[in-house]
N, C-alpha and C positions, 0 to 999 in steps of 0.2 A: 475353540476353533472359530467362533461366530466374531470374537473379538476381534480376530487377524483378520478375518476377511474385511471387516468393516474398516479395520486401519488400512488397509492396505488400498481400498477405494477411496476412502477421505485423502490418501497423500493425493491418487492420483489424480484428483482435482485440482490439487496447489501446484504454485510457481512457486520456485523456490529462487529468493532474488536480496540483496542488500540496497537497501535503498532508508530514505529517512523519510517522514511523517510526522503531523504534530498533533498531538492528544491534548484535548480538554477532559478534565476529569470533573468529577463531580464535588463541586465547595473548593476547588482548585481556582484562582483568577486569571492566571497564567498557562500557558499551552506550556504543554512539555513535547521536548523532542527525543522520540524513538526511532529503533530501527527495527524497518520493516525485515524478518526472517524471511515470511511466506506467505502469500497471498491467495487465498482462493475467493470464487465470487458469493462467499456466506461468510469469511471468515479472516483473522490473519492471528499469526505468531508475531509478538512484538516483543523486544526490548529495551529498557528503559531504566534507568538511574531513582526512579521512585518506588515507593509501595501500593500498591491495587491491590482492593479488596475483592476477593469473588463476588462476584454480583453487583458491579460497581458498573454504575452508569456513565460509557463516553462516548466522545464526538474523535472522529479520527479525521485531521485533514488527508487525504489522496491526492496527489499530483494528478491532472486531467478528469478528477474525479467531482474533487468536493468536501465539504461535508459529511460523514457518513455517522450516523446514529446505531452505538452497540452498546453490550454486555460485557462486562468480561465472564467468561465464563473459568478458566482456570487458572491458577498461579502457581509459579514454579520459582527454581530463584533467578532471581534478575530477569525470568521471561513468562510472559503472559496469553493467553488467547483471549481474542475478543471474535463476538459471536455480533456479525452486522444485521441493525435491523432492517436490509435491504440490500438484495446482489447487487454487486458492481463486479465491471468487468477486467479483468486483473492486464489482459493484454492493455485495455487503454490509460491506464494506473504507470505499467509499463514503457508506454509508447515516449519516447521523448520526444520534446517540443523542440523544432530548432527556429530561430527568428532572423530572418534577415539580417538584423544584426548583431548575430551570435556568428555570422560566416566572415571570414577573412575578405579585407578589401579586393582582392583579384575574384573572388568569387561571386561579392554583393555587383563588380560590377558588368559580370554574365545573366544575371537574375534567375541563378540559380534559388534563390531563396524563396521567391516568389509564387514557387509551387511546390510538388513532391520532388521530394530530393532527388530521388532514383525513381528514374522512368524506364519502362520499357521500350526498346527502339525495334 
């Protein structure tokens, strides 16, 4: 019973989201690219087209994030957890970037872009 409970708090810490990332693994030169499952701010579920060892040391890129220094701590097939050595915060991992010019011409030229998209009026 002790088991359920604790799965059932660890979910509900996660975002559960599809998104991509790129792992540096260890004695790897090249980043591989994953997809993120689900993210919480200790952890994430990833997938990926390589083999990871339990207890393999990696560096995860996060969108708005970074760098992040982890573990893997379990392996499953084709899906892995890594255990971060440092919370990050899954909403701004989340949050998408939009840039000026990623908005269509009628819109760069309101300047919309230039602040938060959606204001409150």
């Amino acid at each position: 019973m002790d088991e359920e409970v604790a799965a059932l708090s660890r979910s509900a810490d996660r975002d559960s989201l599809f998104m991509q990332a790129s792992l540096i693994l260890t004695g790897s030169p090249e980043p591989v690219a994953a997809r993120v499952r689900n993210l919480s701010p200790g952890g994430m579920l990833a997938e990926a087209g390589v083999r990871v060892a339990q207890g393999a040391a990696v560096e995860v890129n996060l969108r708005n994030v970074g760098p992040v220094a982890g573990r893997v701590i379990w392996v499953g097939e084709g899906k892995f957890g890594i255990a971060f050595d440092r919370a990050v915060d899954p909403q701004a991992v989340r949050r998408q970037v939009v840039q000026q010019s990623d908005l269509p011409p009628h819109l760069r030229r309101t300047g919309l872009g230039t602040g938060p998209l959606y204001r409150r009026r």
